[in-house]
C-alpha positions as CSV (number, residue, x, y, z in Angstrom):
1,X,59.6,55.4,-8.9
2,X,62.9,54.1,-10.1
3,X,63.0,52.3,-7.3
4,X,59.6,50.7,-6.6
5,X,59.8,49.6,-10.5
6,X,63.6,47.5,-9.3
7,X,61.7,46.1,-6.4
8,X,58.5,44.7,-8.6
9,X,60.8,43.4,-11.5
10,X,63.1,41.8,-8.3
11,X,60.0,40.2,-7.2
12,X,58.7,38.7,-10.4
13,X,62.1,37.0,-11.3
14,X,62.3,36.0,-7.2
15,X,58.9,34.1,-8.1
16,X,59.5,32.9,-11.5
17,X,63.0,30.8,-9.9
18,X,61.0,29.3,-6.6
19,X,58.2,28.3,-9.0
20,X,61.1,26.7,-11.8
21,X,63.1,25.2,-8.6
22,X,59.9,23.5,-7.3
23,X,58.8,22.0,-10.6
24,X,62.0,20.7,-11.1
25,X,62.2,19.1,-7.9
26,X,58.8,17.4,-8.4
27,X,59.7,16.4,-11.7
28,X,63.0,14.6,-9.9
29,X,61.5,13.0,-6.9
30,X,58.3,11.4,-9.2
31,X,61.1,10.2,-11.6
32,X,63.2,9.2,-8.5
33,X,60.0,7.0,-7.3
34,X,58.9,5.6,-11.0
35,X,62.9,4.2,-10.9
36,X,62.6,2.5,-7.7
37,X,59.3,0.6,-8.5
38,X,60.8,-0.2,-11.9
39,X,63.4,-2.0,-9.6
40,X,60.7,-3.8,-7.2
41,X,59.0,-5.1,-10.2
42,X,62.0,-6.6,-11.5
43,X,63.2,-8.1,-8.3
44,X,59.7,-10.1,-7.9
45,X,60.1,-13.5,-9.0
46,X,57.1,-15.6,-9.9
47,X,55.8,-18.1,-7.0
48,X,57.6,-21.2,-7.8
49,X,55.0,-24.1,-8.2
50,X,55.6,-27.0,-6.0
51,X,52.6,-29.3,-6.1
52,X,51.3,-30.8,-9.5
53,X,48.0,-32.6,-10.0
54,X,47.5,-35.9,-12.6
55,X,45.3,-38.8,-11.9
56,X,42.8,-36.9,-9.6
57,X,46.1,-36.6,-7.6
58,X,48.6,-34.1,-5.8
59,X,52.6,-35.1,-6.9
60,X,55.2,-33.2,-4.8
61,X,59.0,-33.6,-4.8
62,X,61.6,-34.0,-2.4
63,X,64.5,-34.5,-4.1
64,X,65.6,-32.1,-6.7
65,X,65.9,-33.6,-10.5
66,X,68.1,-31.5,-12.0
67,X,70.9,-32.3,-9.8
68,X,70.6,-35.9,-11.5
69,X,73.3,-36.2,-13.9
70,X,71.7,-37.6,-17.8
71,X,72.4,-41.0,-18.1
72,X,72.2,-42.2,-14.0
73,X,70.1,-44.6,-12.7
74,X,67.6,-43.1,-10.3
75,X,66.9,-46.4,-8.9
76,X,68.3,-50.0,-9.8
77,X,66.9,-53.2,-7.6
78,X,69.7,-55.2,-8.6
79,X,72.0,-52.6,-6.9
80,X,69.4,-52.2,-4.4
81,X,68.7,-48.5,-4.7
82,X,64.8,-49.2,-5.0
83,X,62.0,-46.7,-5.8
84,X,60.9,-44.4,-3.3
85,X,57.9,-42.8,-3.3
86,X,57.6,-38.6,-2.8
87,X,61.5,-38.4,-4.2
88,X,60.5,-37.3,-7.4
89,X,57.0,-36.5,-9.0
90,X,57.7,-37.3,-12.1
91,X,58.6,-40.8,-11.0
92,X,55.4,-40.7,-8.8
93,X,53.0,-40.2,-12.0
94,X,55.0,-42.1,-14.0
95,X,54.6,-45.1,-11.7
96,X,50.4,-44.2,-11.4
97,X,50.8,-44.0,-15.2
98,X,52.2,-47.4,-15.7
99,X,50.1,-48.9,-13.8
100,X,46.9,-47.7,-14.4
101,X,47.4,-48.0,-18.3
102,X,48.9,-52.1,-17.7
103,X,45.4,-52.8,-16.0
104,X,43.5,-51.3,-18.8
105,X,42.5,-47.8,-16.9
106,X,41.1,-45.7,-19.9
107,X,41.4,-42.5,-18.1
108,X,45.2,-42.1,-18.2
109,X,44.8,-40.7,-21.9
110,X,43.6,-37.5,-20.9
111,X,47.3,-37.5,-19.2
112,X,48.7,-38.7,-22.6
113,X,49.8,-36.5,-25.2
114,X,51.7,-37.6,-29.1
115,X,54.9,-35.3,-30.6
116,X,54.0,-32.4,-33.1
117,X,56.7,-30.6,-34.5
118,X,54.4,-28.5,-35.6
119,X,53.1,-27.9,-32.5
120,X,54.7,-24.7,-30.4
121,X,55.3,-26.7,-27.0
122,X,56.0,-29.4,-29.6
123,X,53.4,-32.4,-28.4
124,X,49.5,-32.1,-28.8
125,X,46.7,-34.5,-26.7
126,X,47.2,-37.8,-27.6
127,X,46.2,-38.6,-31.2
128,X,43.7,-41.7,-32.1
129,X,46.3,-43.5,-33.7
130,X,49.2,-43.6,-31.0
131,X,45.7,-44.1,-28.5
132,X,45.1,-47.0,-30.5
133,X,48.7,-48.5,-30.7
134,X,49.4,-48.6,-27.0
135,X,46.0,-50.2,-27.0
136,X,47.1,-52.9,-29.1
137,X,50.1,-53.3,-27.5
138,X,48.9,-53.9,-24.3
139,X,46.3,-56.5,-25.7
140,X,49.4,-58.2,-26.8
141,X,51.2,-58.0,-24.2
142,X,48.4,-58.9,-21.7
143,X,47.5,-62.1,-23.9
144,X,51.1,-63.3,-23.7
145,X,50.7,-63.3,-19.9
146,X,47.4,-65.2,-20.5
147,X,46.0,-62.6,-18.4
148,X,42.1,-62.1,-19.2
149,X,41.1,-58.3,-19.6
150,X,40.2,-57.0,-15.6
151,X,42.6,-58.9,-14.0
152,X,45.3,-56.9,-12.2
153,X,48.0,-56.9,-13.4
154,X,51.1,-56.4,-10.5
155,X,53.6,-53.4,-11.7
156,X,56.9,-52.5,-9.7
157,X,59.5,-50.2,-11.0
158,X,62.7,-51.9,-11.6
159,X,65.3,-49.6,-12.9
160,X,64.8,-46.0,-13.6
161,X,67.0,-44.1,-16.1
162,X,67.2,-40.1,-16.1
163,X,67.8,-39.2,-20.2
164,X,67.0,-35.6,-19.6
165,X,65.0,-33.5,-21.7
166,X,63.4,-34.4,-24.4
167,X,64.7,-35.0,-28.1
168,X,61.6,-34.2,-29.8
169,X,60.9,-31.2,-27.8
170,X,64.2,-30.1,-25.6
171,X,61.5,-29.8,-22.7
172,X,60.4,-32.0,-20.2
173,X,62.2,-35.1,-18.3
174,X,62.6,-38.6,-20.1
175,X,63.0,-41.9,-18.3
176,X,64.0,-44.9,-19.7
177,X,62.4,-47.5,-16.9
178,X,62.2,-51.2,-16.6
179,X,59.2,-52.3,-15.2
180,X,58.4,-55.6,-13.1
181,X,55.7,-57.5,-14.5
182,X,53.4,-60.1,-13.1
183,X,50.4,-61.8,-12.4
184,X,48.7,-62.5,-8.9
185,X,50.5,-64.9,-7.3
186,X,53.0,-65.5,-10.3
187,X,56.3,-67.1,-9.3
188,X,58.2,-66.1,-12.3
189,X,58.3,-62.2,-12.8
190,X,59.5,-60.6,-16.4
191,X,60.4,-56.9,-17.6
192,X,59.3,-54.7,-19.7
193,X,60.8,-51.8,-20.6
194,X,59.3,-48.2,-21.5
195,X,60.2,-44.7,-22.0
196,X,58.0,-42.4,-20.3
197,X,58.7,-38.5,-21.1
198,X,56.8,-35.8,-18.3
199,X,56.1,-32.6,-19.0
200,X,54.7,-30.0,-16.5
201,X,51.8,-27.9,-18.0
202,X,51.1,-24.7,-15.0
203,X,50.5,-27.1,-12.3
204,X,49.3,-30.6,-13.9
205,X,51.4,-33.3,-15.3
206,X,51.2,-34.5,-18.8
207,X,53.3,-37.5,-20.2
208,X,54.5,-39.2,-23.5
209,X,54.4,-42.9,-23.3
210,X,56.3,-45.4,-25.5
């Protein structure tokens, strides 16, 4: 009796380990797999976006921008390193942007936007009264080319210079670019000179124009 009553009690403790030892190994190999897709997820990088829309158009780059040192000229005619389009994007819209707002295109201030600082990303759409001063100051500078409103004006980028991010916002890429100016046919061809700031909003271009 003695004996049978050793063999049951052997038997329940027998069971109670092999049932401990496979929970406890069930319990290690879900928290062995929980760690390694902890470590997949933080190995995956976001896609890197590599082609922007602005202007109803697609702006890629080939050259990188942040291996451009603040304070270099991109491009310089007079040191004949001229503009090249598909280099840079930002220089792509900018140049669209120039040129589109010097022959009186309306549509480039939905590309526009004015400094907040109380803003988070620190700019907001273009306000009416910054809309209204480039207006006026391309009225100006349109009637001192005695150039009647829908005439083309001809735009070339002169000289491009990187000024990194921006000052109001620490974001974005700033230019400092002198801009070839002229009439149809004009014989005598001035500069102007504007400071163009491009930010990247997802994939679509935004810029601040001064």
């Amino acid at each position: 009796m003695k004996k049978n009553l050793f063999l049951i009690l052997f038997s329940l403790v027998f069971s109670m380990s092999f049932v401990s030892c496979s929970s406890n190994k069930e319990v290690n190999e879900e928290n062995i797999t929980i760690e390694e897709t902890e470590i997949i997820e933080e190995i995956q990088e976001p896609e890197k976006i590599t082609e922007f829309s602005a202007l109803e158009k697609i702006y890629i780059s080939s050259k990188d921008l942040s291996q451009i040192e603040i304070g270099s000229n991109i491009y310089d005619d007079q040191q004949s390193i001229h503009y090249t389009k598909g280099e840079y994007k930002e220089l792509d819209f900018a140049n669209d942007l120039l040129y589109l707002y010097l022959n009186e295109d309306s549509s480039i201030y939905d590309f526009l936007v004015s400094y907040d600082e109380n803003s988070e990303k620190g700019y907001i759409p273009i306000t009416e009264a910054d809309k209204e001063k480039l207006i006026k100051d391309l009225n100006s500078l349109r009637s001192q080319m005695e150039l009647p409103s829908g005439s083309e004006m001809l735009v070339r980028l002169d000289k491009v210079t990187y000024e990194g991010p921006s000052s109001n916002t620490n974001s974005g890429s700033s230019f400092k670019i002198r801009v070839a100016i002229s009439r149809v046919g004009a014989t005598v061809v001035p500069w102007n000179y504007f400071t163009i700031t491009v930010f990247e909003e997802g994939n679509k271009l935004v810029a601040h124009l001064f």
